[in-house]
C-alpha positions as CSV (number, residue, x, y, z in Angstrom):
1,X,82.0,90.7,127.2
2,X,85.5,92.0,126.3
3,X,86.5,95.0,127.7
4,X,87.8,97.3,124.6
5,X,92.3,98.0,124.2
6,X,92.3,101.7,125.0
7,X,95.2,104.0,125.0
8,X,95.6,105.5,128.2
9,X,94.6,109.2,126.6
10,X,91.8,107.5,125.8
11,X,91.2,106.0,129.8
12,X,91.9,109.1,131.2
13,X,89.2,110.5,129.2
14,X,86.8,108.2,129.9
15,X,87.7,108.8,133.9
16,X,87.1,112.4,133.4
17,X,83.6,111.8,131.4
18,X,82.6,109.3,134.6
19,X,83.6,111.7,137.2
20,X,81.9,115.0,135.1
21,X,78.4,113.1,133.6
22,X,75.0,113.9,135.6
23,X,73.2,110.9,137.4
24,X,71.8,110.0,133.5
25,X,75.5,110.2,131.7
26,X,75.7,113.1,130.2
27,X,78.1,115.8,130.0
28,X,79.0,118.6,128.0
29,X,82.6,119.4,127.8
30,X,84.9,121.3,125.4
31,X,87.0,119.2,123.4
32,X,89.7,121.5,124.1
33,X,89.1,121.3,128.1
34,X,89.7,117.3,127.8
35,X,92.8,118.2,126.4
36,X,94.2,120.3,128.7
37,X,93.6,117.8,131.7
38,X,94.6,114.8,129.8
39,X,98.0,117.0,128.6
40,X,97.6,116.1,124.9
41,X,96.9,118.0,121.6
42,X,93.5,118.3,120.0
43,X,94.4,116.0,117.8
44,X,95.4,113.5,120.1
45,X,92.2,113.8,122.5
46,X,90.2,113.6,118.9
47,X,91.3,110.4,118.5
48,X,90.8,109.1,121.6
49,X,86.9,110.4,121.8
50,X,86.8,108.7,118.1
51,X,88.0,104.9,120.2
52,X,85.7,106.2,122.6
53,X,82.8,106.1,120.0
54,X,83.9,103.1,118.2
55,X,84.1,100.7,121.4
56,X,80.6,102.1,121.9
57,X,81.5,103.3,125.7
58,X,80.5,106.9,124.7
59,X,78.1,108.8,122.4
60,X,78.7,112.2,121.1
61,X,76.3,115.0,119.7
62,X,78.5,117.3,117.6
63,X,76.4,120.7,118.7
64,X,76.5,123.4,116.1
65,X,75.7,127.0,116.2
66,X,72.7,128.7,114.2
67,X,75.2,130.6,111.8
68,X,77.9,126.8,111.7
69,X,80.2,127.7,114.6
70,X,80.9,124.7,116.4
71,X,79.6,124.6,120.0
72,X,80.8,122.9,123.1
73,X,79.5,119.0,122.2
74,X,77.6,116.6,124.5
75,X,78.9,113.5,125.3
76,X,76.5,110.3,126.8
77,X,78.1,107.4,128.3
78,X,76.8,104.5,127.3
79,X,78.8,101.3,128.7
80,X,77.0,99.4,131.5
């Protein structure tokens, strides 16, 4: 199987979620915490969750609040 072209906000990410995850692959972790140790904007880190999700290495639960406020999400990792 072909490994996926990431951009390396996109690695780093992925690094962090393997590092973080429990024994099953799960983690929780604020979007806005992955940007801060990656050193890119929201937007960028966005993105590169998005690739993430689209090269099917990741999963992510987008956890919202009783009244809408969105909550810290839950990421799975999914590659072999």
């Amino acid at each position: 199987m072909r490994r996926p072209k990431l951009s390396p906000t996109a690695r780093e990410i992925l690094r962090y979620l393997r590092q973080h995850a429990s024994v099953d692959g799960a983690i929780e972790v604020s979007r806005t915490k992955l940007a801060r140790h990656v050193g890119k904007s929201d937007n960028w880190t966005r993105q590169a969750i998005k690739s993430l999700e689209g090269a099917g290495l990741i999963e992510v639960e987008h956890c919202v609040g009783l009244s809408g406020q969105m909550l810290t999400n839950s990421y799975r990792l999914t590659e072999g």
